[in-house]
SERO-4910 file (N, C-alpha, C, O; in steps of 0.05 Angstrom, whole numbers):
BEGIN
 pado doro    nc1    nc2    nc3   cac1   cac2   cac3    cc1    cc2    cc3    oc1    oc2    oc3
  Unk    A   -237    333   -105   -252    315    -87   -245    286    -93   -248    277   -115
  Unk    A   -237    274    -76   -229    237    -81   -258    228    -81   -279    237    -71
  Unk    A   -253    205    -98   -281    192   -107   -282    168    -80   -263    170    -64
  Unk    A   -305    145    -74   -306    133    -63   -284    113    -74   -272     98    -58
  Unk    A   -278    112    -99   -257     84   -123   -234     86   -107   -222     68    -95
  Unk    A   -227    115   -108   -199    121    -92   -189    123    -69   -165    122    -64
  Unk    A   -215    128    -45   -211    130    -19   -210     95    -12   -201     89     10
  Unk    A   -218     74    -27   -222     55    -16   -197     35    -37   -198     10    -34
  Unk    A   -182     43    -52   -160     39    -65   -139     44    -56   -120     32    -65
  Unk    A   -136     63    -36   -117     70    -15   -120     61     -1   -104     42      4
  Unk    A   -143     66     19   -146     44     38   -135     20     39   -124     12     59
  Unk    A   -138      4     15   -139    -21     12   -100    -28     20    -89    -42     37
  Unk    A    -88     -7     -3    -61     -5    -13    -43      2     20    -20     -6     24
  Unk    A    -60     17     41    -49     18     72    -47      0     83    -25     -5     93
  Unk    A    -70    -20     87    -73    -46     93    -56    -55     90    -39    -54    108
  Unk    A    -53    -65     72    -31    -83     53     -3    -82     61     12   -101     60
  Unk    A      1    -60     68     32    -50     66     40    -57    107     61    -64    119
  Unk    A     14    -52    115     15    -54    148     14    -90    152     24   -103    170
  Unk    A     -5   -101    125     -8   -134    134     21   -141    132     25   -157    151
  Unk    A     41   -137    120     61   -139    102     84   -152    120    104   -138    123
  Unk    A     85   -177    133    114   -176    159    132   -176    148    138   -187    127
  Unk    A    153   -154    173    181   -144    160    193   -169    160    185   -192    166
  Unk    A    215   -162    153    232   -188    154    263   -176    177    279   -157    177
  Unk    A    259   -195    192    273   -196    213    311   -197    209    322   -219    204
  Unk    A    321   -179    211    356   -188    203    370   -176    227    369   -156    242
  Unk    A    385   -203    223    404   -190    248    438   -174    237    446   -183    216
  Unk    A    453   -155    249    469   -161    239    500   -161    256    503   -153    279
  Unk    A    515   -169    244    539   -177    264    561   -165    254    574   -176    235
  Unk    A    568   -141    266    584   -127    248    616   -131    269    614   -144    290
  Unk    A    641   -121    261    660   -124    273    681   -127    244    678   -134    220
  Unk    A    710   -116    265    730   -124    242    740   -159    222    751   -163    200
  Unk    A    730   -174    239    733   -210    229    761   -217    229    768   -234    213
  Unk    A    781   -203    247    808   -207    235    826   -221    250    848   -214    257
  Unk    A    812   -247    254    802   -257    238    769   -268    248    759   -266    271
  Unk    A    754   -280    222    731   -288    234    737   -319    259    759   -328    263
  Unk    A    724   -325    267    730   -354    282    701   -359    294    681   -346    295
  Unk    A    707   -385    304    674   -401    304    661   -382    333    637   -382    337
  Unk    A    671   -373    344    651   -357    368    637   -339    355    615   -332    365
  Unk    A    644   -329    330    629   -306    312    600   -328    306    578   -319    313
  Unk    A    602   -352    295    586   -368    285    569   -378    299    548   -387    291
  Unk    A    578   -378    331    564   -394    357    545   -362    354    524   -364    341
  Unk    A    551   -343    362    535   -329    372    511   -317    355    489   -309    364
  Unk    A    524   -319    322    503   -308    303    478   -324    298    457   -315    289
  Unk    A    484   -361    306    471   -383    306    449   -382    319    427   -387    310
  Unk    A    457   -373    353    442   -375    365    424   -353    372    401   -357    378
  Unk    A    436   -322    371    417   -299    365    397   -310    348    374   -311    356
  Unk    A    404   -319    324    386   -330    305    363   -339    310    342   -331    301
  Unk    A    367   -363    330    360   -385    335    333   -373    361    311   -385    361
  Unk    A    337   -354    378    327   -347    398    306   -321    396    287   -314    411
  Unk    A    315   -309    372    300   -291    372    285   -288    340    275   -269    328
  Unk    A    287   -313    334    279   -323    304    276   -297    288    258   -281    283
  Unk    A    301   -299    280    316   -275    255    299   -297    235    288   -319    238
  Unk    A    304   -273    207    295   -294    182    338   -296    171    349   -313    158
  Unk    A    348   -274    183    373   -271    164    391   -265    189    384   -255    210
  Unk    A    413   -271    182    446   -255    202    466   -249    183    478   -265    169
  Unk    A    468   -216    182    483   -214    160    516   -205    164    522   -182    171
  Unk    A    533   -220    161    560   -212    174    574   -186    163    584   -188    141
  Unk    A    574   -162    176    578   -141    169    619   -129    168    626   -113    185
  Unk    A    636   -138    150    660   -128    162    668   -100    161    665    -87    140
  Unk    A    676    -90    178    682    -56    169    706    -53    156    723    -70    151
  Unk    A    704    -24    150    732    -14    124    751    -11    137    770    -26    134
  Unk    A    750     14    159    766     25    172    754     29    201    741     50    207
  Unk    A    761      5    220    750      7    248    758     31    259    782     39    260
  Unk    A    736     45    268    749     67    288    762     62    313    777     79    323
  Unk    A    757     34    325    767     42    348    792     19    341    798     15    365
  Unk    A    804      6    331    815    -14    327    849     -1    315    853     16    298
  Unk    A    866    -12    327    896     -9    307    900    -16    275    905    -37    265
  Unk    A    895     11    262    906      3    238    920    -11    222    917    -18    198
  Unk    A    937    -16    241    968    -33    233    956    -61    244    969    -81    238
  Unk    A    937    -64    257    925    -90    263    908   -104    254    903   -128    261
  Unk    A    895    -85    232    872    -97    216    882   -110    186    884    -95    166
  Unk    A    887   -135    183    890   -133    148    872   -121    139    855   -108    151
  Unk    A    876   -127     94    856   -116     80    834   -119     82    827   -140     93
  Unk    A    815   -100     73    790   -108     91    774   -131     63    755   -145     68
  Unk    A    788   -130     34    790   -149     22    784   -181     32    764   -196     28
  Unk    A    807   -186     46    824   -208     53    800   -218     74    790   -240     72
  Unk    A    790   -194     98    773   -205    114    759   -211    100    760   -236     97
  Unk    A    743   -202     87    714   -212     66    711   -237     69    697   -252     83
  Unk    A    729   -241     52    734   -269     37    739   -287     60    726   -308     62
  Unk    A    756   -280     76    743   -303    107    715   -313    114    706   -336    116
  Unk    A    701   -283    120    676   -284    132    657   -300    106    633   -309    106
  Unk    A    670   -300     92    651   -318     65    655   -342     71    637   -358     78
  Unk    A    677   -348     69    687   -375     73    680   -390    100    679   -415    104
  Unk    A    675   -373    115    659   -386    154    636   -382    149    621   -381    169
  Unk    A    624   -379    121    592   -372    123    567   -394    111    545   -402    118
  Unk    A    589   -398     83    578   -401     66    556   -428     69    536   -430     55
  Unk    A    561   -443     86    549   -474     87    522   -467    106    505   -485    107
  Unk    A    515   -441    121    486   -433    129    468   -413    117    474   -389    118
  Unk    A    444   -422    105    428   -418    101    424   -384    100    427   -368     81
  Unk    A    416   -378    131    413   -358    144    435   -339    141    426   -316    139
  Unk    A    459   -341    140    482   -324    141    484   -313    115    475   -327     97
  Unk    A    495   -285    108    502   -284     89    514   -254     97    507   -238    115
  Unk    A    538   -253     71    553   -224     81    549   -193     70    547   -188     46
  Unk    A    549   -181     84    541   -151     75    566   -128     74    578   -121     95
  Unk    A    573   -119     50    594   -110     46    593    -78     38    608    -68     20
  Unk    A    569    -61     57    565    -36     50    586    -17     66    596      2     55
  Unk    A    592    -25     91    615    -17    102    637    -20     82    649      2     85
  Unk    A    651    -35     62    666    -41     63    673    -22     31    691     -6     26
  Unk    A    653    -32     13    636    -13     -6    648     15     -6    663     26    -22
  Unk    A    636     24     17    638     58     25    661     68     28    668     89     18
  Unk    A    677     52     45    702     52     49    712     77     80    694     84     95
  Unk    A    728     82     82    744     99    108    732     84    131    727     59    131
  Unk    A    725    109    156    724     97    183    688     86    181    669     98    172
  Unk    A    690     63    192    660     49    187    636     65    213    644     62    236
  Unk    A    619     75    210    602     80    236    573     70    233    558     74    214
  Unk    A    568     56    253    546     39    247    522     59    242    504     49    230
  Unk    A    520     79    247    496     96    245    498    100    213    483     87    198
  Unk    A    519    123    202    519    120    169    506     91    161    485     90    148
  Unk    A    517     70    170    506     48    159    476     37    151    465     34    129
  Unk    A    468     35    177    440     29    185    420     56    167    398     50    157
  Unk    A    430     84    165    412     97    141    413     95    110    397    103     93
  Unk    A    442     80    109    438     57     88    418     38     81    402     36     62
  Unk    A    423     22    102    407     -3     99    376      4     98    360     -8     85
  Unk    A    370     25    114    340     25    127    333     35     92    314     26     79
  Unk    A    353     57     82    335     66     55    343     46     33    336     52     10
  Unk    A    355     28     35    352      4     14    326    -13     28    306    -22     19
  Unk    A    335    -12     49    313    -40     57    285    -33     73    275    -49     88
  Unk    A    275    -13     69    250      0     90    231    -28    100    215    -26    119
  Unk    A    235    -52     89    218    -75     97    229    -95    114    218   -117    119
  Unk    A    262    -84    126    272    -98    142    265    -90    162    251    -69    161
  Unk    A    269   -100    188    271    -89    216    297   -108    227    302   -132    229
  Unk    A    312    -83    233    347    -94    234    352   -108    274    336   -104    293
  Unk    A    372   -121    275    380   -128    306    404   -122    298    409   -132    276
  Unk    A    427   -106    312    450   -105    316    456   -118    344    450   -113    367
  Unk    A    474   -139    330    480   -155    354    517   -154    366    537   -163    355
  Unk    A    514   -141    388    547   -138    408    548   -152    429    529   -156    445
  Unk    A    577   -161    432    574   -166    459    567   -153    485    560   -129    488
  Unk    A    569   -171    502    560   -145    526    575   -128    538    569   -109    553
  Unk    A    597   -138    529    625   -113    551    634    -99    531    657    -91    529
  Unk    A    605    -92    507    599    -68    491    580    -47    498    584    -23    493
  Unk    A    559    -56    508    537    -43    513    548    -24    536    537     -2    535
  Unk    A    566    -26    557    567     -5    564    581     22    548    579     45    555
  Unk    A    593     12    527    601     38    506    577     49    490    582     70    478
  Unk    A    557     42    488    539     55    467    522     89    468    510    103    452
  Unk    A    531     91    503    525    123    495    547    143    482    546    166    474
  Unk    A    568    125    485    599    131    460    602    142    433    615    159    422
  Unk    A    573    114    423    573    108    393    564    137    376    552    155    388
  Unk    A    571    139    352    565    165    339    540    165    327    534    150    308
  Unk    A    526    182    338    493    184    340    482    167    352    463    157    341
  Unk    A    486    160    375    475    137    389    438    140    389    422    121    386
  Unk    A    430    173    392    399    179    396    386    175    379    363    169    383
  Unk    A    396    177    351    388    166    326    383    147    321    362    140    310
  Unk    A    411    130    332    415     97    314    394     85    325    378     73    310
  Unk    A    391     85    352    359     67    367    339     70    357    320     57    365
  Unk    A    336     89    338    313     89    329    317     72    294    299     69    278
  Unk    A    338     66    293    335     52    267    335     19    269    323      3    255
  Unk    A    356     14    293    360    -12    300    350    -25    337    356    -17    359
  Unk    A    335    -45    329    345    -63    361    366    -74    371    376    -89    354
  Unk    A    379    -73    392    406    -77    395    400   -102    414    384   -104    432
  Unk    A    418   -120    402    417   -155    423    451   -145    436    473   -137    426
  Unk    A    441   -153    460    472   -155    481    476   -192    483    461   -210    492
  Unk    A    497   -193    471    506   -225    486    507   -213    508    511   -189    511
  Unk    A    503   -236    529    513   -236    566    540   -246    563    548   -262    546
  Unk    A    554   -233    583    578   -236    590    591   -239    617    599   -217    621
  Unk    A    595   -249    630    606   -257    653    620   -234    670    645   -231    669
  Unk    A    609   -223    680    626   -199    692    623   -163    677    635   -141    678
  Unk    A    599   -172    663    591   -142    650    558   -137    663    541   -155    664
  Unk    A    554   -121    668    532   -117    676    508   -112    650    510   -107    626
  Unk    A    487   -117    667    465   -120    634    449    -98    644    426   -105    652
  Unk    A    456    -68    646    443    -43    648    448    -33    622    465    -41    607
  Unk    A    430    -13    615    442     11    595    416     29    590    392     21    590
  Unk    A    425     54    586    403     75    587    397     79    565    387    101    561
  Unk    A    398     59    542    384     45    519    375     31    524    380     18    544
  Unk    A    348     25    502    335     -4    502    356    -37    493    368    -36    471
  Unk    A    359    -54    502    378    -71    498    358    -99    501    342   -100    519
  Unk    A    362   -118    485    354   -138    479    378   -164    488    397   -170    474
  Unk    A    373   -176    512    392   -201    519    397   -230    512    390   -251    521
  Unk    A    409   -225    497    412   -261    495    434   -280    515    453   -272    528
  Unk    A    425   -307    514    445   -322    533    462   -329    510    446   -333    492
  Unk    A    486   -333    502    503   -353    491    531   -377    504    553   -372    513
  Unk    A    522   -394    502    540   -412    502    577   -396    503    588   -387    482
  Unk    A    589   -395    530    616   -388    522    630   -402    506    628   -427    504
  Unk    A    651   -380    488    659   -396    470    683   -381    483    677   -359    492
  Unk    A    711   -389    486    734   -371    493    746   -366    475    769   -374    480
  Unk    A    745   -354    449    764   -354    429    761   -327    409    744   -318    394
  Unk    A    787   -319    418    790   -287    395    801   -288    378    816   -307    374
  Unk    A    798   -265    356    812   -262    329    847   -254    349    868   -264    342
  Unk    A    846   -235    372    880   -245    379    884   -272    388    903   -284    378
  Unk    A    871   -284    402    882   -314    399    901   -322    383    925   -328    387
  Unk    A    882   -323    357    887   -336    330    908   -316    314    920   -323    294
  Unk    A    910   -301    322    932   -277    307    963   -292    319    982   -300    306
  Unk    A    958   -291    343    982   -305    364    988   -331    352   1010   -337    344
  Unk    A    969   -347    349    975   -381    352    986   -385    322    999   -405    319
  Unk    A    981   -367    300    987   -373    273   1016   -357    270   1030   -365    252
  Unk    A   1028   -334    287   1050   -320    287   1065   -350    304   1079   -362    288
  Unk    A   1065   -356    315   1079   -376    345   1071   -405    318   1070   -426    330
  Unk    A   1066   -407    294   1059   -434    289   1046   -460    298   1053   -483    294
  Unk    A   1026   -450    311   1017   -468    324    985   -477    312    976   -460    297
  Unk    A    972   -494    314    943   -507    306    923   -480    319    921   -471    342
  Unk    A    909   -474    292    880   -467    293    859   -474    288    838   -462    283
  Unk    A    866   -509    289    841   -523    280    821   -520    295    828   -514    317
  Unk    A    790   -522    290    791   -530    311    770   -496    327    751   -492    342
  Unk    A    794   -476    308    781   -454    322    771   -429    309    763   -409    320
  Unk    A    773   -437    277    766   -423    254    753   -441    229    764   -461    221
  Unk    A    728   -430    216    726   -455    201    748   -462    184    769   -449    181
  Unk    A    740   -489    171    764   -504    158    768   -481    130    791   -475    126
  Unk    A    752   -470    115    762   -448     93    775   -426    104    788   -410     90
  Unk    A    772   -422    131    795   -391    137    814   -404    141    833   -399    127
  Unk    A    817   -423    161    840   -441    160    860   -449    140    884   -450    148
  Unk    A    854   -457    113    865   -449     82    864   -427     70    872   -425     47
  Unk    A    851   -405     85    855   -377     68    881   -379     82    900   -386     68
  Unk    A    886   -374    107    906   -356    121    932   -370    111    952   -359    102
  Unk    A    928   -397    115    950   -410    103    963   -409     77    987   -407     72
  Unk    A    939   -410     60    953   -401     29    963   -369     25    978   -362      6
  Unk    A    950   -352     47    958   -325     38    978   -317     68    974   -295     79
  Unk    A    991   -329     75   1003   -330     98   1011   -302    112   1029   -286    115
  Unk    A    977   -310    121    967   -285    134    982   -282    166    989   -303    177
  Unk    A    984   -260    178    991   -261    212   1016   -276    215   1017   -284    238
  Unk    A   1032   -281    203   1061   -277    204   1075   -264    221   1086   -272    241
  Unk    A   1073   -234    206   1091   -218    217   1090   -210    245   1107   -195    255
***
């Protein structure tokens, strides 16, 4: 039989745990190869709009859907996405994908995170001429129930999906990791379009060459 000490010791200890606000993280996963400031515009302003406490830049090991032969080490990315990070507050990088190692799937992930972090409540944030792939994703019926998903808008993608999806506006930024793969093979200036520390990684490790 529970005493009155204990029924109202629990009680108390439920409370507590329900007063308790999660902490809000967003995260921004992708290969980074390379990272460049549209990664930064968009994590800024998700941030900014749907008042994250955190944005955590997620790089994967082994993209599934991405060319092998196209991805450097996933090392090498790291150390970019550190280097485009480090001067905000809010940002910081998460390296359990990378950790684990083979093909990255955001679902494995997120039952990662959720059983390290049961006091987060996560945002996976994609673009929008992603969201029409997400009944694709592996375990898609699952993952919604671990994560909220933010769609950037995109110009010519439609903002349907037979998931719940969370919209944000961002500022176009026109600039890809092929861009920058191109403009550094062709020698040409990436100022401008990567922060100034990837800009001296790639250079000192003279990356995208070949």
């Amino acid at each position: 039989m529970v005493n009155v000490y204990e029924r109202t010791n629990t009680q108390t200890v439920e409370l507590l745990a329900t007063s308790i606000q999660k902490k809000r993280v967003g995260i921004l996963g992708g290969t980074f190869n390379p990272p460049h400031l549209g990664h930064l515009v968009i994590a800024d302003q998700v941030a900014d709009q749907l008042e994250l406490d955190e944005v955590l830049f997620m790089p994967d090991a082994t993209p599934p859907h991405v060319d092998k032969k196209l991805a450097i080490d996933a090392k090498d990315r790291a150390k970019m996405v550190a280097a485009s990070i480090h001067d905000n507050l809010k940002f910081n990088l998460e390296l359990s994908e990378i950790m684990r190692g083979g093909v990255s799937y955001t679902y494995d992930t997120m039952v990662e995170l959720k059983r390290k972090h049961p006091e987060n409540d996560y945002y996976f944030i994609i673009g929008g001429d992603m969201v029409a792939y997400l009944p694709k994703w592996h375990q898609i019926e699952e993952l919604v129930k671990l994560v909220k998903f933010v769609g950037v808008r995109r110009e010519g993608f439609a903002i349907e999906s037979p998931f719940p999806v969370i919209w944000v506006d961002v500022p176009k930024i026109d600039i890809s990791s092929t861009l920058i793969r191109q403009k550094v093979k062709d020698h040409q200036s990436i100022h401008y379009l990567v922060a100034p520390g990837v800009e001296q990684y790639i250079k000192e490790h003279q990356l995208y060459l070949g």
